[in-house]
N, CA, C and O atoms as a Tripos MOL2 file, in Angstrom:
@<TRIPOS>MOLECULE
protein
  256   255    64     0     0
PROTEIN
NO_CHARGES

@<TRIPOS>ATOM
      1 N         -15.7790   80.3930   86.7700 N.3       1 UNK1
      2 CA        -14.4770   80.6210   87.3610 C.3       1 UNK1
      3 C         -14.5740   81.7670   88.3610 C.2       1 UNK1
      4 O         -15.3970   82.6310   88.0570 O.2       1 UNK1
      5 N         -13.8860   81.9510   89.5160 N.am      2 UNK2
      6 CA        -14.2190   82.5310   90.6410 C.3       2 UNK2
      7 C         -13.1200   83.5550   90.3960 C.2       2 UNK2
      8 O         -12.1680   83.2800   89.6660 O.2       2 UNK2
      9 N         -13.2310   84.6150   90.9410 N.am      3 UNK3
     10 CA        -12.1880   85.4850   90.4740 C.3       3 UNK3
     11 C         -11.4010   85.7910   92.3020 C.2       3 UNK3
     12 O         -12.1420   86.0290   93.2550 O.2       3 UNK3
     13 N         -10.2530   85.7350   92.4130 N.am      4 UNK4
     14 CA         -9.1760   85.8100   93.2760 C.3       4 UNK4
     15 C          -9.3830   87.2050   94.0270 C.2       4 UNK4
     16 O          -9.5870   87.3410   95.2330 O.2       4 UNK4
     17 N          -9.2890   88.2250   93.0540 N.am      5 UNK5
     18 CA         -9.3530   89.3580   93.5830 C.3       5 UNK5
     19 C         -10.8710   90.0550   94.0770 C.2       5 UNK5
     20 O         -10.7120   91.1000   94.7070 O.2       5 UNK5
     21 N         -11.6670   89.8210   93.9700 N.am      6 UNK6
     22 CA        -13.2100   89.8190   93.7700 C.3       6 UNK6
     23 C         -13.3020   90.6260   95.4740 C.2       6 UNK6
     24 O         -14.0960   91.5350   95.7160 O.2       6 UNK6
     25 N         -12.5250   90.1740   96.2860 N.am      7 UNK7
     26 CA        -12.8250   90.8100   97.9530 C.3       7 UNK7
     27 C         -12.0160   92.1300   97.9110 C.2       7 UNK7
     28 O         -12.1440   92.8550   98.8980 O.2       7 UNK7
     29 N         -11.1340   92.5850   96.8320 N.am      8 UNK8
     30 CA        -10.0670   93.5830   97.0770 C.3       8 UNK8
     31 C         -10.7050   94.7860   97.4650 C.2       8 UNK8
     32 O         -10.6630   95.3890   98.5380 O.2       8 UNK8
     33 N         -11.4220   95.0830   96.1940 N.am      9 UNK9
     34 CA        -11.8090   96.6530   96.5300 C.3       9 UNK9
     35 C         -13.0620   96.7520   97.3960 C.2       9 UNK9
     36 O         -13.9100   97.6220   97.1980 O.2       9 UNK9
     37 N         -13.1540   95.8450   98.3510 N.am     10 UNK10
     38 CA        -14.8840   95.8600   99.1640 C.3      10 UNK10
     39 C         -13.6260   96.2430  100.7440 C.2      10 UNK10
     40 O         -14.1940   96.5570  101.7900 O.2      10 UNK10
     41 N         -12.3630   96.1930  100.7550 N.am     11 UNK11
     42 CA        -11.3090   96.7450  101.6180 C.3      11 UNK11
     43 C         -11.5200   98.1190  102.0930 C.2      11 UNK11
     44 O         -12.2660   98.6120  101.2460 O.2      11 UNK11
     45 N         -11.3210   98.8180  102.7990 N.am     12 UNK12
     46 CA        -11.8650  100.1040  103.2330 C.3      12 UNK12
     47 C         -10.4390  100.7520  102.9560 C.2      12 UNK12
     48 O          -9.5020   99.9550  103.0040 O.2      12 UNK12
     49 N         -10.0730  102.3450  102.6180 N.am     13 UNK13
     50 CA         -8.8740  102.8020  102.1100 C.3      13 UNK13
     51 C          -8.4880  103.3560  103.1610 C.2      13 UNK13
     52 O          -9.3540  103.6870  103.9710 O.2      13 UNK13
     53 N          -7.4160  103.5550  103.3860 N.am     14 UNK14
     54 CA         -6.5100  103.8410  104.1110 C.3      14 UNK14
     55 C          -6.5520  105.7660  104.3270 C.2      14 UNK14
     56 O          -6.4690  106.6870  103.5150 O.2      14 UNK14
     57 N          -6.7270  105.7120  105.8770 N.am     15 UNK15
     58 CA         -6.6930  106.9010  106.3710 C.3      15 UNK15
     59 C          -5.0110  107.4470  106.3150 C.2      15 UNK15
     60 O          -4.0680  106.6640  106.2000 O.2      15 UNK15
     61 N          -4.8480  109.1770  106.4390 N.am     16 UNK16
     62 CA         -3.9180  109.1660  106.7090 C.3      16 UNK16
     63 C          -3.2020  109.2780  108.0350 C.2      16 UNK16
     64 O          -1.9780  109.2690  108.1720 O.2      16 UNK16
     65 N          -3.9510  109.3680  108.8340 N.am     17 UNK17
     66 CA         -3.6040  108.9530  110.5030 C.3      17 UNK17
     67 C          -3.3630  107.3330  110.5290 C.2      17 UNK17
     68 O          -2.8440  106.8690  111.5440 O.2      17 UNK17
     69 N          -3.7760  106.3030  109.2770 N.am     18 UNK18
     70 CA         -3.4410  104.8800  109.6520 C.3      18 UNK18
     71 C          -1.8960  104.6900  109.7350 C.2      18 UNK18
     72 O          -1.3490  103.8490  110.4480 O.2      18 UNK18
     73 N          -1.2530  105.5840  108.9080 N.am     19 UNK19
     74 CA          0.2200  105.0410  108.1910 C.3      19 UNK19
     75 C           0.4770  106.0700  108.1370 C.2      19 UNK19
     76 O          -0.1930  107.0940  107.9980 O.2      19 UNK19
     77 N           2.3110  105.7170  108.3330 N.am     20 UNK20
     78 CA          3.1940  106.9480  107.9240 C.3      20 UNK20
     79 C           4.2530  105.8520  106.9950 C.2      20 UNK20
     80 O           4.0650  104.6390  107.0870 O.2      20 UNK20
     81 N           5.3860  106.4200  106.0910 N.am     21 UNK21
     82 CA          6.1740  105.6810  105.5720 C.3      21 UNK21
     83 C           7.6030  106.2420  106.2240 C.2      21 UNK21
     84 O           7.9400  107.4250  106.2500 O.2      21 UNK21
     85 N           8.2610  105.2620  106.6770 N.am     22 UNK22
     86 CA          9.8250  105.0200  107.0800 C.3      22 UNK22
     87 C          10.4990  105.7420  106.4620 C.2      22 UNK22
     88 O           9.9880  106.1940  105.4370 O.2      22 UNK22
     89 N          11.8310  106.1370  106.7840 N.am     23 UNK23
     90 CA         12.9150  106.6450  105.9810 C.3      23 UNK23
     91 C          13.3990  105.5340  105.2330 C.2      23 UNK23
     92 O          14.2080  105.8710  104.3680 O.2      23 UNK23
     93 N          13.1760  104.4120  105.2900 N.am     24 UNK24
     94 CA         13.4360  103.3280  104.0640 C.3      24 UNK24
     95 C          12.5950  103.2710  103.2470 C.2      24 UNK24
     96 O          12.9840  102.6640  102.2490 O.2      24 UNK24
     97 N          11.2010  103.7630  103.1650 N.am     25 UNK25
     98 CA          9.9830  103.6140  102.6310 C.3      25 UNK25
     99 C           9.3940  102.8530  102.2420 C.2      25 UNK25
    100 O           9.0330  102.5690  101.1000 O.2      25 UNK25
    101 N           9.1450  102.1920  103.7400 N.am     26 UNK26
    102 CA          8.3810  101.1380  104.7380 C.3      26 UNK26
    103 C           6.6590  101.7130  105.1710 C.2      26 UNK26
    104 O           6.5620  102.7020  105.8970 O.2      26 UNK26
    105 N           5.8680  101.2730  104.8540 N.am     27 UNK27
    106 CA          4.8290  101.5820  105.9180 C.3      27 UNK27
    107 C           4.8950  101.2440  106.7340 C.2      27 UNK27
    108 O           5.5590  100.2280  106.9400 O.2      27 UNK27
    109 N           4.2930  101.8460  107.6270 N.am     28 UNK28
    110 CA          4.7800  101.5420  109.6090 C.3      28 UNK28
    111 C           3.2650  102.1740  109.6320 C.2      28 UNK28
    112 O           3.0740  103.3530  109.3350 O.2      28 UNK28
    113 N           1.9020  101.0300  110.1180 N.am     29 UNK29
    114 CA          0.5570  101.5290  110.7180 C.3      29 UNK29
    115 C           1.3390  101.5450  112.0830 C.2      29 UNK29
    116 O           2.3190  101.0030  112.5930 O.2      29 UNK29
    117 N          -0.1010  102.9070  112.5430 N.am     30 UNK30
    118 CA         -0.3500  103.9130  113.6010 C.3      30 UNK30
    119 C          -0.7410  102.6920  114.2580 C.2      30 UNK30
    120 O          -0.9640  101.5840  113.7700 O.2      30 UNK30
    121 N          -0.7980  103.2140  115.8240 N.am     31 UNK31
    122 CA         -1.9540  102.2630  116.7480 C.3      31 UNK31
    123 C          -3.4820  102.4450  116.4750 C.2      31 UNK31
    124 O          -4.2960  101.5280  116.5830 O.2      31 UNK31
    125 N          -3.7360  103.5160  116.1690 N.am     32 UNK32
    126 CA         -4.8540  104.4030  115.6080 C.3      32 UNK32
    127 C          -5.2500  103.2340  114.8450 C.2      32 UNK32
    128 O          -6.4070  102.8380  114.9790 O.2      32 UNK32
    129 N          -4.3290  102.5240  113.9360 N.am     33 UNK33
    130 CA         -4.9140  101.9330  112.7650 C.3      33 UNK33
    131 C          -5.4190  100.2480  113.4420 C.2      33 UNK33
    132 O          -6.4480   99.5890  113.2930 O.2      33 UNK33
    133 N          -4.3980  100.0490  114.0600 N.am     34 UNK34
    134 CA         -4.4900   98.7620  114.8110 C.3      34 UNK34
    135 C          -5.4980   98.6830  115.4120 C.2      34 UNK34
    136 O          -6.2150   97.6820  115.4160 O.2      34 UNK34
    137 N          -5.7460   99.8640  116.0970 N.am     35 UNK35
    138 CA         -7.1870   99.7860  116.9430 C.3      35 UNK35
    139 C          -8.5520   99.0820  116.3230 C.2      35 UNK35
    140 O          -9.2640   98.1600  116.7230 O.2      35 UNK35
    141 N          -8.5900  100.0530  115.0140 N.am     36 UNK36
    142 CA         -9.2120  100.3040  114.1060 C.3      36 UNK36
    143 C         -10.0610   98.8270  113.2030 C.2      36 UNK36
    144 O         -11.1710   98.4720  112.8080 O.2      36 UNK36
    145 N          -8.4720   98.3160  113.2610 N.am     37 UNK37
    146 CA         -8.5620   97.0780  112.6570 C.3      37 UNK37
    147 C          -9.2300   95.6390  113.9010 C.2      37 UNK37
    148 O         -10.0100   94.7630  113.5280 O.2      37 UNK37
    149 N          -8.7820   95.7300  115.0520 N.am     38 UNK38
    150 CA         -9.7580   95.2150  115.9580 C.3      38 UNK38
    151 C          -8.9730   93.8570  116.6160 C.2      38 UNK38
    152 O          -9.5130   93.2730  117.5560 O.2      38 UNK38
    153 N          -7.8470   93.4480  116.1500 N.am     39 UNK39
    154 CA         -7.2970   92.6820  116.3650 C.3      39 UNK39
    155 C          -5.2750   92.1280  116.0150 C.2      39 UNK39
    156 O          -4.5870   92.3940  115.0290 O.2      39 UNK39
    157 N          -4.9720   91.4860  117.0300 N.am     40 UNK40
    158 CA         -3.4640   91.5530  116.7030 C.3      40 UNK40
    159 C          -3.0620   90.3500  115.9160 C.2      40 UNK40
    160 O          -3.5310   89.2140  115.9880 O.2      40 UNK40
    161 N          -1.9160   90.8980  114.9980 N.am     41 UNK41
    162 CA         -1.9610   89.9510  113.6710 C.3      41 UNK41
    163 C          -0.6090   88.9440  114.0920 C.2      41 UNK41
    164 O          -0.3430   87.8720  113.5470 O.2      41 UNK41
    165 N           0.0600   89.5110  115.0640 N.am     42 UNK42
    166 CA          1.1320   88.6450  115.7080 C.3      42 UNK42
    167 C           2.2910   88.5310  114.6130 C.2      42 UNK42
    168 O           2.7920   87.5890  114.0000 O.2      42 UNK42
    169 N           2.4700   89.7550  114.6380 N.am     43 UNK43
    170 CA          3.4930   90.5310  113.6780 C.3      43 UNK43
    171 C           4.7310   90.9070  114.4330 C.2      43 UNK43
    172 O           5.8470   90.7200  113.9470 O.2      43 UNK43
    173 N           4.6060   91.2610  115.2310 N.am     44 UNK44
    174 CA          5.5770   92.1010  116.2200 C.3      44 UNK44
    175 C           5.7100   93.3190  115.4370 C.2      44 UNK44
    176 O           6.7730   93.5790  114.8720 O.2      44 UNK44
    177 N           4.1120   94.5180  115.3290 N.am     45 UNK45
    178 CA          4.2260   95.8960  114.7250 C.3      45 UNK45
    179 C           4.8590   96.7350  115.4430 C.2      45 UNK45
    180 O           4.3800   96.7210  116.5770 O.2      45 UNK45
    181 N           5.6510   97.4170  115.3510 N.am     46 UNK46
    182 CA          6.4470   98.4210  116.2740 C.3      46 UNK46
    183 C           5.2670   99.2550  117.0690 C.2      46 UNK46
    184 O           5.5290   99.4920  118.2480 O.2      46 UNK46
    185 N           3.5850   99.8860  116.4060 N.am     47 UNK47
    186 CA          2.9590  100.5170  117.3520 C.3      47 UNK47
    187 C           1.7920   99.7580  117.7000 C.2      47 UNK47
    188 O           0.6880  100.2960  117.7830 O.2      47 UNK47
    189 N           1.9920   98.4590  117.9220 N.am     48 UNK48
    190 CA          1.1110   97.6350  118.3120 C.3      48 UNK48
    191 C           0.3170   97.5660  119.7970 C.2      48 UNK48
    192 O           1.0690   97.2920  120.7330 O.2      48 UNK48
    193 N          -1.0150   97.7650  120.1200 N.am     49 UNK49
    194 CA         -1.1700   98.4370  121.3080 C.3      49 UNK49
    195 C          -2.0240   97.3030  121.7010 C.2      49 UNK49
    196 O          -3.0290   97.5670  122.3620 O.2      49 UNK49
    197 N          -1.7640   96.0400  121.3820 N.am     50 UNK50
    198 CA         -2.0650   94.9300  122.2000 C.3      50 UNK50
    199 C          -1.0640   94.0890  123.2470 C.2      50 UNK50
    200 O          -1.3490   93.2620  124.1140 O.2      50 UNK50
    201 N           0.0820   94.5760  122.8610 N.am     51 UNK51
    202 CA          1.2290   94.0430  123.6000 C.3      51 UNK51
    203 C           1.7020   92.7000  122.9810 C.2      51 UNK51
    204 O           1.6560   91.6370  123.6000 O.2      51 UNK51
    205 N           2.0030   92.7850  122.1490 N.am     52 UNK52
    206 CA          2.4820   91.4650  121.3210 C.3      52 UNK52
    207 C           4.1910   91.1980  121.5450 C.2      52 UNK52
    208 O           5.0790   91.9390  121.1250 O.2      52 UNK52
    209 N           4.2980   90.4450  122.0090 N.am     53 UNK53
    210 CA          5.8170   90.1620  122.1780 C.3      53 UNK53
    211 C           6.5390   89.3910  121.0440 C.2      53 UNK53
    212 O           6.4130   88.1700  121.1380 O.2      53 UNK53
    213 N           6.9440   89.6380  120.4590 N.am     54 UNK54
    214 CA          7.3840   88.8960  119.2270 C.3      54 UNK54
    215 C           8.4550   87.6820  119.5850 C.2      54 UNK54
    216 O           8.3000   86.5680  119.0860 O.2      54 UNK54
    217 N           9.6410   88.0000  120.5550 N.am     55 UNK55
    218 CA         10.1200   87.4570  121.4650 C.3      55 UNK55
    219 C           9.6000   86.0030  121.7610 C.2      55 UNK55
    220 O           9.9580   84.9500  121.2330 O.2      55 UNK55
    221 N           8.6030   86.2330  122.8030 N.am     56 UNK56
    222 CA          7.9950   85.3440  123.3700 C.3      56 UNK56
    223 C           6.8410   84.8250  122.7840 C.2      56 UNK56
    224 O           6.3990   83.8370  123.3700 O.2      56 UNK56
    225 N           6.1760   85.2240  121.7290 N.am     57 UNK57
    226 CA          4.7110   84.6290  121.2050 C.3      57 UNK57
    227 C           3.7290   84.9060  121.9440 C.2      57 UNK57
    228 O           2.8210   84.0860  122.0790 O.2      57 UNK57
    229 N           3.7120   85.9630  122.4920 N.am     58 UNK58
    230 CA          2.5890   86.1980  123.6540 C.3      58 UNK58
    231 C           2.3970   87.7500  123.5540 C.2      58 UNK58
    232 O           3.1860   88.6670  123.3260 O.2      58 UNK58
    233 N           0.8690   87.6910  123.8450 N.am     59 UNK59
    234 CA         -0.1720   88.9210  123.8330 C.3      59 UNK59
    235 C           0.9000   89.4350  125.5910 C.2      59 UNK59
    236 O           1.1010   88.5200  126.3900 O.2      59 UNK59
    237 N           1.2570   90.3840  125.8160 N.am     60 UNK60
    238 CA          1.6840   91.0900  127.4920 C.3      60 UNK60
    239 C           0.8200   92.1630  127.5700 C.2      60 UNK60
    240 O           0.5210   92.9710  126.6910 O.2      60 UNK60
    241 N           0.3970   92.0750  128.8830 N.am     61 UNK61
    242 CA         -0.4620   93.3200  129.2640 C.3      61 UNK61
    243 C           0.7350   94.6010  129.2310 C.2      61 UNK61
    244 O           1.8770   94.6690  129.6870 O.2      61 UNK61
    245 N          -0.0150   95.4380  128.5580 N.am     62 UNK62
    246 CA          1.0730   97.0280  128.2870 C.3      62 UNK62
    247 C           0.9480   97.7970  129.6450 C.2      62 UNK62
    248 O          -0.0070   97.8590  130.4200 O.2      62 UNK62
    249 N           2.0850   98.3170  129.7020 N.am     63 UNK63
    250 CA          2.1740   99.1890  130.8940 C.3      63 UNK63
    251 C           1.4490  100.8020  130.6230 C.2      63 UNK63
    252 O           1.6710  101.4400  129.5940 O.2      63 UNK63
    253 N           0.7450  101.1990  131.5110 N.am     64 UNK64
    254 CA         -0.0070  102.4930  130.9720 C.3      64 UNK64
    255 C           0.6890  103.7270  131.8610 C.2      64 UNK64
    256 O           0.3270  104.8920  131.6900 O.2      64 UNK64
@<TRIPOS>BOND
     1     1     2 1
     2     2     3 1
     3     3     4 2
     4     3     5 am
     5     5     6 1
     6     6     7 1
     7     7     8 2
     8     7     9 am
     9     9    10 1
    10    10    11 1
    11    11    12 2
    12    11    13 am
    13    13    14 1
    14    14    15 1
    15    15    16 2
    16    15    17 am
    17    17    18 1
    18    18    19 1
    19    19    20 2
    20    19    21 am
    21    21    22 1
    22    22    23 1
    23    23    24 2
    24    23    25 am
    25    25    26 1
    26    26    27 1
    27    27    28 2
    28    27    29 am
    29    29    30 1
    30    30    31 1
    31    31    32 2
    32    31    33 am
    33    33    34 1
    34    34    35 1
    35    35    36 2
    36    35    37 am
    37    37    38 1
    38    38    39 1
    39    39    40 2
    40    39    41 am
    41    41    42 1
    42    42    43 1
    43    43    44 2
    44    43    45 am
    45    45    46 1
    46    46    47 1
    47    47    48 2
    48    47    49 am
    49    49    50 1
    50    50    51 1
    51    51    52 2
    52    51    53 am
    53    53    54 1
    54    54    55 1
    55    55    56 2
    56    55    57 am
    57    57    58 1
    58    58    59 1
    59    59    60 2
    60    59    61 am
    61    61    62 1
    62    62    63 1
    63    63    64 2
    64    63    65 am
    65    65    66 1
    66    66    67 1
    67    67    68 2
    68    67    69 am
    69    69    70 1
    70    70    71 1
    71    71    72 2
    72    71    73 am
    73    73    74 1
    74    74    75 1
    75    75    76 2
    76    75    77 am
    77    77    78 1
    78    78    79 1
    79    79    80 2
    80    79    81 am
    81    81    82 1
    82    82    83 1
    83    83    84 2
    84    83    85 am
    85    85    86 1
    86    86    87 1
    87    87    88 2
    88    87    89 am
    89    89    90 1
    90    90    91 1
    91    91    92 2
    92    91    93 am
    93    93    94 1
    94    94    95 1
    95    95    96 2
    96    95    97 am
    97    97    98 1
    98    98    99 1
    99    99   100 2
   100    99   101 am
   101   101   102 1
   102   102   103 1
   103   103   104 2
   104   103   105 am
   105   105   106 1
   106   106   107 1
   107   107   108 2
   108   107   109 am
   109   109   110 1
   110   110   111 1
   111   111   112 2
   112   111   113 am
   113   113   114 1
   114   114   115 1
   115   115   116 2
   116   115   117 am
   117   117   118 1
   118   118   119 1
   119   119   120 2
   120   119   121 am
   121   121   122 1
   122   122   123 1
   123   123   124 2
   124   123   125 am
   125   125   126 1
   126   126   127 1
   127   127   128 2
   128   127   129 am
   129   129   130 1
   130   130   131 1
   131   131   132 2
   132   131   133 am
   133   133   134 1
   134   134   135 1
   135   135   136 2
   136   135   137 am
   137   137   138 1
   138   138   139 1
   139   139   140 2
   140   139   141 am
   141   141   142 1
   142   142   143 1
   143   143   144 2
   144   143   145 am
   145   145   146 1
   146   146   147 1
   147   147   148 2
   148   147   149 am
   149   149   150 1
   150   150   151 1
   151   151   152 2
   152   151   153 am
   153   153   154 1
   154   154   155 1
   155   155   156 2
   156   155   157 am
   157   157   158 1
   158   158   159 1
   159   159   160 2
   160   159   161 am
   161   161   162 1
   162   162   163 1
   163   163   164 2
   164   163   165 am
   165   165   166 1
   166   166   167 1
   167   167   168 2
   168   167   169 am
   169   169   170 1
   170   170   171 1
   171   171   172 2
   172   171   173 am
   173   173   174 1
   174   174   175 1
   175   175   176 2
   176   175   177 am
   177   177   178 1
   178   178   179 1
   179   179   180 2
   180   179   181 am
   181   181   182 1
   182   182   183 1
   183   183   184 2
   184   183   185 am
   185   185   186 1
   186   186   187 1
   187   187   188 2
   188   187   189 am
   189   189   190 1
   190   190   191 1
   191   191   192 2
   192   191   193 am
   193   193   194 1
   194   194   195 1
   195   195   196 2
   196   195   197 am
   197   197   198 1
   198   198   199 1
   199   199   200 2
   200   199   201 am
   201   201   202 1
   202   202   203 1
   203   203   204 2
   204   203   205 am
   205   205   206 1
   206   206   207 1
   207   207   208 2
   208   207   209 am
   209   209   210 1
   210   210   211 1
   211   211   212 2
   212   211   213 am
   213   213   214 1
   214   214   215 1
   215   215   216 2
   216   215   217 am
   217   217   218 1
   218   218   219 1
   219   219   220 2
   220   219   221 am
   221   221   222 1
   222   222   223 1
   223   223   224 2
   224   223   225 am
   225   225   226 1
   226   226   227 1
   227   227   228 2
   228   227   229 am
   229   229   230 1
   230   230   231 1
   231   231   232 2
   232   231   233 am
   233   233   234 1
   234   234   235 1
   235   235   236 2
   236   235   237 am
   237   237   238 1
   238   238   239 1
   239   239   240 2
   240   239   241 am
   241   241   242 1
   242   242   243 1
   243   243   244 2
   244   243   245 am
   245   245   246 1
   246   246   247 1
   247   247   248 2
   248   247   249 am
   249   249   250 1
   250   250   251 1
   251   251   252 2
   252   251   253 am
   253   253   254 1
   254   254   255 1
   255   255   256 2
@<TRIPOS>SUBSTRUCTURE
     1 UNK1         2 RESIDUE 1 A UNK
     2 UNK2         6 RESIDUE 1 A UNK
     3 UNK3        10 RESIDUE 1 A UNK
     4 UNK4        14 RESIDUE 1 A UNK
     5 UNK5        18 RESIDUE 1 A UNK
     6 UNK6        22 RESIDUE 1 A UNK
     7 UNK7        26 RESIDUE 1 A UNK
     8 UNK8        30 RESIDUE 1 A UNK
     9 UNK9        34 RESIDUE 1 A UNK
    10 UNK10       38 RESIDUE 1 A UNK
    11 UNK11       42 RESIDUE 1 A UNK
    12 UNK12       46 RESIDUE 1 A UNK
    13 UNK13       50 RESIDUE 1 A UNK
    14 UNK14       54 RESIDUE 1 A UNK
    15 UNK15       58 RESIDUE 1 A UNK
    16 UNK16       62 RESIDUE 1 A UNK
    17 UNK17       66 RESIDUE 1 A UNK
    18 UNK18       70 RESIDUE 1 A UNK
    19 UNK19       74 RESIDUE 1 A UNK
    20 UNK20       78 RESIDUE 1 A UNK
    21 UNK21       82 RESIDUE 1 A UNK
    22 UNK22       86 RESIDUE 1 A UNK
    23 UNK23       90 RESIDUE 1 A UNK
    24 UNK24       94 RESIDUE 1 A UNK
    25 UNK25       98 RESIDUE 1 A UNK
    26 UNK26      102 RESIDUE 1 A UNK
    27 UNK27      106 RESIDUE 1 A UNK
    28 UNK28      110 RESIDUE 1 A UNK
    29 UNK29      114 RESIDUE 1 A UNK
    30 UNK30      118 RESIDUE 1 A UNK
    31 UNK31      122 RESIDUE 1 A UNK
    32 UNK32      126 RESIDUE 1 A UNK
    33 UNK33      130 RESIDUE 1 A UNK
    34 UNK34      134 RESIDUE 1 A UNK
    35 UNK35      138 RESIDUE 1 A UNK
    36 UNK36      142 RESIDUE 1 A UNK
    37 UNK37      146 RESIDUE 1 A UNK
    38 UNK38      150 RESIDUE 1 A UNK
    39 UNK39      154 RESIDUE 1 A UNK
    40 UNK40      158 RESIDUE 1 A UNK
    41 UNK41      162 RESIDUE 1 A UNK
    42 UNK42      166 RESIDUE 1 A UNK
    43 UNK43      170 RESIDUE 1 A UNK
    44 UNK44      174 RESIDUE 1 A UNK
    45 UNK45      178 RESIDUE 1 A UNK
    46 UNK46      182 RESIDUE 1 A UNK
    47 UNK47      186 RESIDUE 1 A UNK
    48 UNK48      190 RESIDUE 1 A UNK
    49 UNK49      194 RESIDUE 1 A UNK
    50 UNK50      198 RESIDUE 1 A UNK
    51 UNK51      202 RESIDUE 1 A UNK
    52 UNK52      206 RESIDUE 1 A UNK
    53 UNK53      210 RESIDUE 1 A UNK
    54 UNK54      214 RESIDUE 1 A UNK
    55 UNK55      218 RESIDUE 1 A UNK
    56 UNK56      222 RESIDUE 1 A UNK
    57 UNK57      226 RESIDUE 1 A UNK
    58 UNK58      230 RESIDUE 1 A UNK
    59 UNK59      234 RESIDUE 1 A UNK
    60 UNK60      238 RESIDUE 1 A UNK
    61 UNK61      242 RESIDUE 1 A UNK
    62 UNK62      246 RESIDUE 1 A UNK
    63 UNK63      250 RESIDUE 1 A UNK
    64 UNK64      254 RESIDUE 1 A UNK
């Protein structure tokens, strides 16, 4: 029998520059973290530094 969780803890832990928590106490990742992570999950993350439009479904080039 294969065990479900078996990939969990091979996960790398969480910096504290990745995340801050909301005044609702929400995690909200950094761009820092996004970077980090290497790719956009097409979330529409509030510090998402690929330009993800949640809107439209589309990667937008960010204005610098």
């Amino acid at each position: 029998m294969v065990d479900d969780m078996q990939g969990f803890s091979k996960r790398p832990k969480l910096e504290p520059e990745d995340f801050y928590y909301s005044e609702e106490g929400f995690i909200v990742f950094t761009e820092k973290y996004h970077l980090k992570r290497g790719y956009c999950c097409k979330s529409g993350c509030k510090h998402c530094p690929y330009g993800f439009n949640k809107k439209t479904g589309r990667i937008e080039k960010k204005d610098q």
